[in-house]
C-alpha positions as CSV (number, residue, x, y, z in Angstrom):
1,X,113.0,138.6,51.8
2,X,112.4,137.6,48.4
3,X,115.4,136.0,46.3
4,X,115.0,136.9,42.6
5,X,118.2,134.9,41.5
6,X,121.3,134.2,42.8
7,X,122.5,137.4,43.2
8,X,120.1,140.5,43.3
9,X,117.6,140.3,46.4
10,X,114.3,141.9,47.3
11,X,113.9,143.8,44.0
12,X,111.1,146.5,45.4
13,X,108.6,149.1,43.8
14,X,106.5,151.7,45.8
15,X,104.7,154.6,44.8
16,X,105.3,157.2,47.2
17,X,104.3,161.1,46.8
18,X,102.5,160.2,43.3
19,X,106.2,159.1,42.1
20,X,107.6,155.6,42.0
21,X,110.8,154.4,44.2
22,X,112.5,151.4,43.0
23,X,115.4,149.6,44.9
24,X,117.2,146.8,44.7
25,X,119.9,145.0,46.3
26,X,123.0,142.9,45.0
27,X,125.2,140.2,46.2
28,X,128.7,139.3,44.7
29,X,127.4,141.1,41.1
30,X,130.7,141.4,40.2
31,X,129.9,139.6,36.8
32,X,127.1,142.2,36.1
33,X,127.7,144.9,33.5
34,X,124.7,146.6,33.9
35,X,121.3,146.5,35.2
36,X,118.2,147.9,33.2
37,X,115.0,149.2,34.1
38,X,111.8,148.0,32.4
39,X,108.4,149.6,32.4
40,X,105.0,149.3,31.4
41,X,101.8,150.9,32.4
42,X,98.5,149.7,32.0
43,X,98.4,146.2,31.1
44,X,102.1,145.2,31.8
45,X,102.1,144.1,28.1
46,X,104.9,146.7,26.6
47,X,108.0,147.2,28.3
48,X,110.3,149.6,27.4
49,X,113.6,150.4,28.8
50,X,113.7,153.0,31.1
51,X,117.0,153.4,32.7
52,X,120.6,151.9,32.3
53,X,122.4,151.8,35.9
54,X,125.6,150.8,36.1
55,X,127.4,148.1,38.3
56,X,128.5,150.2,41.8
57,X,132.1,149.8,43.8
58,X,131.6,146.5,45.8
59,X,131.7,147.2,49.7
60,X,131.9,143.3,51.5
61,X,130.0,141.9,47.8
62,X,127.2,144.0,48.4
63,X,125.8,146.8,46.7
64,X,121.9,148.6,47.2
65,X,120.4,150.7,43.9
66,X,117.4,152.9,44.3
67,X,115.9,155.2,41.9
68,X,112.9,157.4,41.3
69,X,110.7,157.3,38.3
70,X,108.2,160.7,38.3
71,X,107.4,160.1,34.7
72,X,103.9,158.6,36.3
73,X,100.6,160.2,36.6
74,X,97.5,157.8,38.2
75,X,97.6,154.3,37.4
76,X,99.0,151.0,37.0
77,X,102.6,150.9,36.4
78,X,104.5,147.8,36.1
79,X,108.7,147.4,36.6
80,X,111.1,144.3,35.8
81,X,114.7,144.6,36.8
82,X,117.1,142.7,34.1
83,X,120.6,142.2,35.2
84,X,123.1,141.8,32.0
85,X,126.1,139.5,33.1
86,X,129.5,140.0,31.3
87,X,128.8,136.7,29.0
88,X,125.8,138.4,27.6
89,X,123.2,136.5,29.5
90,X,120.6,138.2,30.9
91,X,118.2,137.7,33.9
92,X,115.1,139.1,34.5
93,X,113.2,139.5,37.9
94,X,109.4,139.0,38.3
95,X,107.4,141.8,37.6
96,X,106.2,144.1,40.2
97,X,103.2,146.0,40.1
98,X,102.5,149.7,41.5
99,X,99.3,151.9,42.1
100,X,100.5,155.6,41.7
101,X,97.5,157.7,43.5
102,X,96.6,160.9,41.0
103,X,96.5,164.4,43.4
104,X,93.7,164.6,45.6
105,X,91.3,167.8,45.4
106,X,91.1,168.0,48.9
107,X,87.3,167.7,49.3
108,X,88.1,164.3,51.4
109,X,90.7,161.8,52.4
110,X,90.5,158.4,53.1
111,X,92.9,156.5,55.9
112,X,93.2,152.6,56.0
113,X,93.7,151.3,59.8
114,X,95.4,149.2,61.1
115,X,98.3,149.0,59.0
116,X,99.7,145.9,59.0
117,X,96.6,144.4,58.9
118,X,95.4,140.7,60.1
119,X,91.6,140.2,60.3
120,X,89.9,143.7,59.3
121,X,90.7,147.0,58.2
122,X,88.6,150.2,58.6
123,X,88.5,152.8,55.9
124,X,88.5,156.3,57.0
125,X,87.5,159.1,55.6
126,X,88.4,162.3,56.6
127,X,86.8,165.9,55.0
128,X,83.6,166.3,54.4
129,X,81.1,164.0,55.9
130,X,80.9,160.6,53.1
131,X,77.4,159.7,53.3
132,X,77.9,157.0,50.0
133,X,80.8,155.6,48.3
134,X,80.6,155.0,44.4
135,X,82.8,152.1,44.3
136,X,85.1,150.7,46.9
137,X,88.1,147.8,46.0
138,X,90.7,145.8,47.1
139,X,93.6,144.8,44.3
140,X,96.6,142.7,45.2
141,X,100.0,143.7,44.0
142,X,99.3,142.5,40.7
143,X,96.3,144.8,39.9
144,X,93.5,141.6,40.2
145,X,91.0,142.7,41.7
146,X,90.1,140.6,45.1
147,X,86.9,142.4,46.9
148,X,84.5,144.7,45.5
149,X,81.8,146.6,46.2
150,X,79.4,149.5,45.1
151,X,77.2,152.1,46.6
152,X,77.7,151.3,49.7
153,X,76.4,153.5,52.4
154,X,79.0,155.0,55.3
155,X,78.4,155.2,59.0
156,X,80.4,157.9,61.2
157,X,82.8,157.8,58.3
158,X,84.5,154.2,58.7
159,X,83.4,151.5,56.5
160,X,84.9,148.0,57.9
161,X,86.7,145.7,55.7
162,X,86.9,142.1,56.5
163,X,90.7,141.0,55.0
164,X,90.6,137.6,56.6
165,X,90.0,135.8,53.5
166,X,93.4,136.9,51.9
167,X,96.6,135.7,51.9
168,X,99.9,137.8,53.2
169,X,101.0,140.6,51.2
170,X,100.3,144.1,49.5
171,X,96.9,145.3,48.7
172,X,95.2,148.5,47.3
173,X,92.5,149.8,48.6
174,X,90.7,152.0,46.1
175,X,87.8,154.0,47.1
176,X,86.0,156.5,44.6
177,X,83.4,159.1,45.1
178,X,82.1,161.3,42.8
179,X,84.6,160.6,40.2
180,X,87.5,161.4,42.8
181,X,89.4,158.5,43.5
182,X,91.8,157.9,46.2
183,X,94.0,154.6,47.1
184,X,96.0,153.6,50.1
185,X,98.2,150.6,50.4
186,X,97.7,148.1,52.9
187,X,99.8,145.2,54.0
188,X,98.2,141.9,55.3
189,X,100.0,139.9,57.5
């Protein structure tokens, strides 16, 4: 679990259903008087304020937020969490980074197992039979890229990945074919 500041814990964003779901949790905010929403997509350069949520009843000091943001379409999308304490001050968390996955057509899938992964994943694709992928690559959370590669040929429809190298955390796996592009996120332990 991830401590932001003294009191709001494990700030999360995750694109789900090509929407983003972001939640939060707060301990003993009882100083807060409101916590806003930033967002940029892109280049996480200009944030603007997306939503204003007010301080909940406390239950036992704690309190858990979550919203959903389906203003997104396919792309980077980058969130910051800014907690406004009753002085004035203001706190802002790191910023977290999200892939939201545009509608597939349907002509072909892809499925990234195992997930959790340690040493290597295998990409999946499911449809038609993938005889050669455009462009296949990893991204960690913050959008850099961290393995690449390019017309690479596909045997019985897995492609193996060799995650070894990497540290613990959230990746993207990006795969595109014919101009189709589908991404799956991963999480190396």
């Amino acid at each position: 679990q991830t401590t932001l500041s003294t009191d709001v814990v494990n700030f999360r964003v995750d694109a789900v259903d090509h929407k983003v779901f972001l939640q939060w949790t707060v301990i003993n905010g009882s100083d807060h008087v409101q916590y806003e929403i930033w967002k940029s997509s892109g280049d996480a350069s200009n944030f603007e304020r997306m939503r204003i949520v007010r301080p909940q009843v406390w239950d036992n000091d704690i309190a858990d937020y979550d919203l959903w943001d389906d203003n997104v379409q396919q792309g980077w999308y980058y969130y910051q969490l800014r907690t406004i304490y009753e002085d004035g001050s203001v706190e802002a968390s790191p910023i977290r980074a999200v892939y939201v996955v545009g509608e597939s057509d349907g002509t072909w899938t892809i499925q990234v197992m195992p997930n959790p992964v340690v040493d290597q994943i295998s990409v999946r694709f499911d449809g038609t039979k993938v005889a050669q992928v455009d462009r296949m690559t990893l991204y960690d959370v913050t959008g850099k890229v961290v393995w690449m590669t390019k017309d690479e040929e596909v045997q019985n429809n897995l492609y193996p990945i060799d995650v070894r190298h990497l540290s613990s955390g959230v990746y993207y796996v990006e795969v595109v074919i014919d101009n189709q592009k589908m991404i799956e996120r991963i999480v190396k332990r």
